[in-house]
N, C-alpha and C positions, 0 to 999 in steps of 0.2 A: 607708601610714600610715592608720589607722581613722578614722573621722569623728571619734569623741570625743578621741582625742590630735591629732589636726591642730585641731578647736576649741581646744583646750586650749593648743597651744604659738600661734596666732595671739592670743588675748585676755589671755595673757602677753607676748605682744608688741607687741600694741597698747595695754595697760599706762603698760609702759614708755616709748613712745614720747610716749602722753598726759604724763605724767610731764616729760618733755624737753621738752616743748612748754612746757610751763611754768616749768619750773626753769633753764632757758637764760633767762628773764628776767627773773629772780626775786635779788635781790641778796645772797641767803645763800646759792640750792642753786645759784648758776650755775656756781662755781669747777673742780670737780673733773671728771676722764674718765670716772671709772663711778659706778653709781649708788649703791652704800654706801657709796664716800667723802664723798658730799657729802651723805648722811642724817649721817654722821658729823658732817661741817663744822655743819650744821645743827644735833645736839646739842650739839657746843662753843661754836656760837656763842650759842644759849641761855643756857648756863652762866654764859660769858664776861659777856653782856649782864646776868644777872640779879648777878653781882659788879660791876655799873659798868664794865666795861671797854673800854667803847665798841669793841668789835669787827666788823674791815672783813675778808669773805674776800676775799682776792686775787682779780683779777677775769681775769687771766690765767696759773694757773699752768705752768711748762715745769717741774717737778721741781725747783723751787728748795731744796725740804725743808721748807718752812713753808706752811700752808695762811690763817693768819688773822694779821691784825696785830691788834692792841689801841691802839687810837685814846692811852690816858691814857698809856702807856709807852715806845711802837712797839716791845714786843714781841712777835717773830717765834714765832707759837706752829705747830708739826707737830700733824694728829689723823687717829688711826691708832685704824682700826676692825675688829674681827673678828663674824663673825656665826656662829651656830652652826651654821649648813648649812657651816663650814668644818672638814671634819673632818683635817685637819695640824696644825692649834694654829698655824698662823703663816702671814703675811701677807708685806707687802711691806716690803722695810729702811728701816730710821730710816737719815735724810742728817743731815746736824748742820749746817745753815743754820739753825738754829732756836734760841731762848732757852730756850721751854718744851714740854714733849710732853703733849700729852692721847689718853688710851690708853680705850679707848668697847668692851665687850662686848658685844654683843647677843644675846638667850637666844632659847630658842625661841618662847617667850609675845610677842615682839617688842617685849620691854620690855628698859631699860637694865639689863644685870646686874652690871656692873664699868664703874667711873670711876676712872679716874689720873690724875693731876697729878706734873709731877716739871720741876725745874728742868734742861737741860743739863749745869751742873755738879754737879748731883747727880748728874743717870744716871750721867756720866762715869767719877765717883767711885768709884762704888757697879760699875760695869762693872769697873773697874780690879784695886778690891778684890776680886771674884769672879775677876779672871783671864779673864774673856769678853771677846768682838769688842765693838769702839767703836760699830761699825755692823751691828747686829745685824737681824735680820727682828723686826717685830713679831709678839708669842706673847700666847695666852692666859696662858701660865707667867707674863708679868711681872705678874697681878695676883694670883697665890698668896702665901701668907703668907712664903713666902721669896722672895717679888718684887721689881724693881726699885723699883714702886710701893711697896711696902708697906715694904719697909727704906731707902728713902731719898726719898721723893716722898710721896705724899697717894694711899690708897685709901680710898673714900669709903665709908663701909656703907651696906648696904641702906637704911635710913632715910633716910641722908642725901641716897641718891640721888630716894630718893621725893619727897623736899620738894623737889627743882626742876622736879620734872614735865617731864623731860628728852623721854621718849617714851612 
């Protein structure tokens, strides 16, 4: 390996690490295994918080299907994030332990490019009517104009996402 990619993959690594050192005790990034879920958790719980929802991330998840309760309801919200270094369009499956799903894009400008909002019983719904899996992998597709978000949940527009200064 060259001196300049061995620098390069060590200051990416010791990054990250910096990163964990931190977010392990930190009450919103500590939740999740890898690093973009819990940038993710972190944009929802923004959100969450700037609706009043007094949201707690789980502070030990094992794959329950929810990432974040909401203190005013105790709803079990899932948030499922895709970034644009992921070129398959899809991620990891929705579990349905959860009330609500919050679906987080990230573009390459490392700014929020798609927010979704959708009840359980709406995906369900809306899954059912299309003839798709219940338990589907999260995809960029759900925030297309023929998306789960968008014909039956909350896709937020560009503006809207701007006013909560999500990232």
């Amino acid at each position: 390996m060259n001196i300049r990619r061995k620098q390069l993959c060590l200051n990416y690594l010791k990054a990250r690490q910096e990163f964990l050192e931190v977010a392990n005790n930190d009450e919103v990034l500590h939740g999740n295994d890898n690093i973009i879920g819990r940038i993710g958790e972190a944009i929802a719980h923004s959100f969450l918080e700037q609706m009043e929802r007094r949201p707690k991330v789980v502070k030990h998840q094992s794959n329950e299907g929810y990432d974040i309760i909401c203190e005013n309801n105790d709803s079990r919200v899932s948030v499922k994030m895709i970034t644009s270094e992921n070129k398959r369009g899809s991620t990891s499956k929705i579990n349905h332990k959860w009330d609500e799903l919050i679906g987080i894009e990230l573009g390459e400008d490392l700014k929020v490019k798609n927010f979704g909002l959708i009840t359980k019983e709406a995906f369900l719904e809306e899954q059912k009517r299309k003839n798709q899996s219940l338990e589907p992998n999260f995809s960029r597709n759900m925030f297309k104009e023929n998306g789960v978000f968008a014909l039956a949940g909350i896709l937020f527009s560009i503006e809207q996402i701007e006013e909560y200064n999500l990232l």
